[in-house]
MMTF fields as JSON, N, C-alpha, C and O atoms, coordinates in Angstrom:
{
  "mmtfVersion": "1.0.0",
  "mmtfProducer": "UNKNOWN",
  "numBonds": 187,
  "numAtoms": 188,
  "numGroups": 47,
  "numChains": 1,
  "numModels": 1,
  "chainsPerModel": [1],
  "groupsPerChain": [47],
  "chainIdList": ["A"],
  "bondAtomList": [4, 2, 8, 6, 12, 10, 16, 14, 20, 18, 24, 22, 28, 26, 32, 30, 36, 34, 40, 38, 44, 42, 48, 46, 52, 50, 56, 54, 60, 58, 64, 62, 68, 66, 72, 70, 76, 74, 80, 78, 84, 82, 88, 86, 92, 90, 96, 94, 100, 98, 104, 102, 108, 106, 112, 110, 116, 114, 120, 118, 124, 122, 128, 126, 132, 130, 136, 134, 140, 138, 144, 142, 148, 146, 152, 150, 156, 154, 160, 158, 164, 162, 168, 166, 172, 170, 176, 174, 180, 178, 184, 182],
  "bondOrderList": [1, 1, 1, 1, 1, 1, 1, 1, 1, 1, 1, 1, 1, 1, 1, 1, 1, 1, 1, 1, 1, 1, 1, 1, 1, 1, 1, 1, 1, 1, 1, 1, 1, 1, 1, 1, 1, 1, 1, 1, 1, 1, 1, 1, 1, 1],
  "groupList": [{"groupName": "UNK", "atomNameList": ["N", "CA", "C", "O"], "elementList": ["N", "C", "C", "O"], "formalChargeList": [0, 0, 0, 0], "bondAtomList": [1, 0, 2, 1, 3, 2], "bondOrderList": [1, 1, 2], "singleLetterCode": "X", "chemCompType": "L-PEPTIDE LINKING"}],
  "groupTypeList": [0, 0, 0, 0, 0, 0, 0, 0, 0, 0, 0, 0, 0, 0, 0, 0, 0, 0, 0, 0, 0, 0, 0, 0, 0, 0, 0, 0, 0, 0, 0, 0, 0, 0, 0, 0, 0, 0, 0, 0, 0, 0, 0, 0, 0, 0, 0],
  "groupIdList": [1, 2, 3, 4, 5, 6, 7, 8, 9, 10, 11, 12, 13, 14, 15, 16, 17, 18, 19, 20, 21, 22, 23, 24, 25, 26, 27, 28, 29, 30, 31, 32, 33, 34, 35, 36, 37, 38, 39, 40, 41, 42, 43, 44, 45, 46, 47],
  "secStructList": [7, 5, 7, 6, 6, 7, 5, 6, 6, 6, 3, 3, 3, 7, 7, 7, 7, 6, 6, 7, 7, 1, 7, 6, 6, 7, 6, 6, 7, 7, 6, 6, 1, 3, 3, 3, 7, 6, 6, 7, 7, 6, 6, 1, 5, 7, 7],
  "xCoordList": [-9.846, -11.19, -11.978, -12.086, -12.551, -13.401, -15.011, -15.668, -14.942, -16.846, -17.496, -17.448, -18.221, -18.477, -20.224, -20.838, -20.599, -21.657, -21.559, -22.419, -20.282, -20.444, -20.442, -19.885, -21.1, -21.356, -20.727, -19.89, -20.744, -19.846, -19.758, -18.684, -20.55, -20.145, -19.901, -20.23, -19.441, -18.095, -19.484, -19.18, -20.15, -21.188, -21.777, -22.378, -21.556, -22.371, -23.3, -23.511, -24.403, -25.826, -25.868, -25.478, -26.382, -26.08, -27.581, -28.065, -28.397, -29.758, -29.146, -28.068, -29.901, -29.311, -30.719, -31.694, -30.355, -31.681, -31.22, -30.484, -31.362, -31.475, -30.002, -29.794, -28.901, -27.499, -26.81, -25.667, -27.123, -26.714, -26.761, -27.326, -26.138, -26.713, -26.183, -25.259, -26.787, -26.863, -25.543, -25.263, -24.313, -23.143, -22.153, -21.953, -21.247, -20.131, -19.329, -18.593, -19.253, -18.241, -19.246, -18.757, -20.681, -21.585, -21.76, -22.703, -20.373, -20.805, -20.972, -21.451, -20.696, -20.597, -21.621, -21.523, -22.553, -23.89, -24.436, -24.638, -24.725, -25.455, -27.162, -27.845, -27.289, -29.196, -29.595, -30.319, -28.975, -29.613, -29.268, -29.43, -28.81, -28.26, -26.786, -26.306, -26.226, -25.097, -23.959, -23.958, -22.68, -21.514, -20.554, -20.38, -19.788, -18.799, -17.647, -16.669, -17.544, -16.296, -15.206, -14.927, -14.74, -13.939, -13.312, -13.12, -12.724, -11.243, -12.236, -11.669, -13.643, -13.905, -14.455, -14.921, -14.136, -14.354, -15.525, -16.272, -15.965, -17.608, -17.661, -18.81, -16.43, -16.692, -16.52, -16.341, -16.549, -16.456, -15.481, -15.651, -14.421, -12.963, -11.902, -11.756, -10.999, -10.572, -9.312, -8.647, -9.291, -8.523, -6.852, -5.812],
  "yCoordList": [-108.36, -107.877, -107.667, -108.421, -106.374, -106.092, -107.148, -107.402, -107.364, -107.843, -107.092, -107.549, -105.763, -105.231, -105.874, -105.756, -106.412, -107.162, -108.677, -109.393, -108.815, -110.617, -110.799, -110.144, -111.766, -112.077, -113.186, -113.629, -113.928, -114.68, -115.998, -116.569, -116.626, -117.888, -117.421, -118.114, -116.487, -115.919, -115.825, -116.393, -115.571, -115.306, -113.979, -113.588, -113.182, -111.965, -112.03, -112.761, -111.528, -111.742, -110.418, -109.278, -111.2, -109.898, -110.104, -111.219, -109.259, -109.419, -110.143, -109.799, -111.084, -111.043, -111.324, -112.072, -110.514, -110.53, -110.659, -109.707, -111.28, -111.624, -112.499, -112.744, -113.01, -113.43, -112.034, -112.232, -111.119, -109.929, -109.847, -110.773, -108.675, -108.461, -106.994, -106.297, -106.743, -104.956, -104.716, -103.521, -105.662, -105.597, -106.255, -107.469, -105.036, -105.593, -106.528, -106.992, -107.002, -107.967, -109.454, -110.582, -109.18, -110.23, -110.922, -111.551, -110.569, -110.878, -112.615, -112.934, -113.396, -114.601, -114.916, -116.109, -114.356, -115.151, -116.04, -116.408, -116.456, -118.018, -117.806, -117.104, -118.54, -118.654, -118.033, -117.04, -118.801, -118.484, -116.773, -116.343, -116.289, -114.399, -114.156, -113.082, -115.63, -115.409, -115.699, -116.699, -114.932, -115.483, -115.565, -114.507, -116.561, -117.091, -116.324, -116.523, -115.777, -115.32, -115.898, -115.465, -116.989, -118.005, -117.249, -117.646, -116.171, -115.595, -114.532, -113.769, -114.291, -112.764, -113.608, -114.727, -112.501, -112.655, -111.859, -111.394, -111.541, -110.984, -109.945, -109.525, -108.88, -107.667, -107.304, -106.119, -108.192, -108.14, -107.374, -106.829, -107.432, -107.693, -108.73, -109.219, -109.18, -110.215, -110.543, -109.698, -111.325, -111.961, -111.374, -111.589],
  "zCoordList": [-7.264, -7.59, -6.322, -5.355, -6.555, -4.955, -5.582, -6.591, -4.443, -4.222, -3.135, -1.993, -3.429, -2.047, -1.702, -0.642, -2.722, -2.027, -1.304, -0.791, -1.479, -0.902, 0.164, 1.046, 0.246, 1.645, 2.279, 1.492, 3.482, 4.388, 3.448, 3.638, 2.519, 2.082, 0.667, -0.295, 0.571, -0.857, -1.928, -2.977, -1.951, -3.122, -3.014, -2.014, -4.251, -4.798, -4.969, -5.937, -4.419, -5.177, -6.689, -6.942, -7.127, -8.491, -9.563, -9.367, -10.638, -11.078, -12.45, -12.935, -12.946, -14.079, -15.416, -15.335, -16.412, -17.12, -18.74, -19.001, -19.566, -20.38, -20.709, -21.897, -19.616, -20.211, -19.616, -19.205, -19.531, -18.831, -17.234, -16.652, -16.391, -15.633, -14.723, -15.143, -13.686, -13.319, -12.828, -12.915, -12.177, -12.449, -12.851, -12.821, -13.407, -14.099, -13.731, -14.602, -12.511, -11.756, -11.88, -11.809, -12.073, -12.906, -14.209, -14.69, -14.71, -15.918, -16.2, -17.288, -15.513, -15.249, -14.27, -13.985, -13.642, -13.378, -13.839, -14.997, -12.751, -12.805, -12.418, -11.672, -13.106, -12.852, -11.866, -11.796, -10.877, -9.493, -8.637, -7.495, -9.74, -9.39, -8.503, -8.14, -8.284, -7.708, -8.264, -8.982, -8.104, -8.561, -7.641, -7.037, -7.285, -6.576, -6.193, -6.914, -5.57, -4.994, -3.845, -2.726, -4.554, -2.861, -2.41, -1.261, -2.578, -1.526, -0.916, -0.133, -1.097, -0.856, 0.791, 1.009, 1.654, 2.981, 3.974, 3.114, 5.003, 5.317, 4.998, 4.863, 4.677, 4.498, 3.215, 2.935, 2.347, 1.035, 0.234, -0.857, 0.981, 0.102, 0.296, 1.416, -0.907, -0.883, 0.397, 0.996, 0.478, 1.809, 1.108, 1.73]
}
């Protein structure tokens, strides 16, 4: 799975609004608008 927004400590920032959110690779957001990506690396594809 690409993450082209993640950044160096493996987290997507992503919007999330009602249990939803603006992307599809979000569908598992967490409160705080981020979702975890451990393998994704600074340039935001996976190792």
């Amino acid at each position: 799975m690409d993450c082209p927004f993640c950044n160096g400590s493996g987290e997507t920032p992503c919007l999330c609004r009602g249990g939803k959110s603006d992307m599809g690779a979000c569908e598992d957001c967490k409160g705080d608008g981020y979702i975890v990506c451990p393998r994704c690396n600074g340039t935001g594809l996976l190792e």
